[in-house]
N, C-alpha and C positions, 0 to 999 in steps of 0.2 A: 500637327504637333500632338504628342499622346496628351491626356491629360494628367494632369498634377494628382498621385493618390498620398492618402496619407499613410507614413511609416506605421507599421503594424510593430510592437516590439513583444518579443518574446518573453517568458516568463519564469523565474528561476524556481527551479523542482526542490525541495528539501528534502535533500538525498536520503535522511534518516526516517523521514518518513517511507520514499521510494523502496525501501529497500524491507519496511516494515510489514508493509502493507499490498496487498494483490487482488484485481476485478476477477470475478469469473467471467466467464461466456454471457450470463445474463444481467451482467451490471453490477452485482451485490461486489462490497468491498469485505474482504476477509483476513482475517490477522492469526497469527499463532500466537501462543500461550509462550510468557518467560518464565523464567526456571529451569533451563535444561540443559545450558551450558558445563555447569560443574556444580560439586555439590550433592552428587545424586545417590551417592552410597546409604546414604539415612531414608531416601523415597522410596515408596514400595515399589513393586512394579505396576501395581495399578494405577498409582500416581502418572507414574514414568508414562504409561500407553495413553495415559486421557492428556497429558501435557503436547501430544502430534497431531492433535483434532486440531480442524481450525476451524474458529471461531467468526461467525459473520458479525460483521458490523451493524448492528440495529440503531442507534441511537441518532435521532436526526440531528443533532448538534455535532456527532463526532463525525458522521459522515461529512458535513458541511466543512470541517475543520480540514479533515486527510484530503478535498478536493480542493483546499485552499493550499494545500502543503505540498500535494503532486497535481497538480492540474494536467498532466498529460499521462499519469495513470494509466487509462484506460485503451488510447492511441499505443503504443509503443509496449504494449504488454507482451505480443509475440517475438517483437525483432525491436529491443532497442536502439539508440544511437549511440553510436560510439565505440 
């Protein structure tokens, strides 16, 4: 008889975060900058060019937070599900 394991349960992603937020190759979480949607006729264009840098995530509280919010981040970064 196999034995008895226990159910592993999966863990819901908070899309808004997912969709926020991107690991590189070496782990670091990076974000873009808002403000770029509309709105932009009044920005320079220097604004405009420094608002597509992206931004790494440095602060160990907020890291802690975006690994609570997408916990599978980092797995599923090249080929998501679904």
């Amino acid at each position: 008889m196999p034995k008895a394991t226990k159910k592993k349960y999966k863990l819901k992603t908070y899309k808004a975060a997912a969709k926020r937020f991107r690991v590189t190759g070496t782990g670091k979480i990076v974000r873009t900058k808002g403000g770029k949607s509309h709105l932009r006729r009044r920005k320079s264009a220097r604004v405009k060019a420094q608002l597509s840098n992206m931004l790494i995530v440095d602060t160990p509280g907020e890291i802690r937070r975006i690994k609570r919010l997408a916990p599978y981040l980092k797995r599923y970064k090249a080929n998501p599900p679904g």
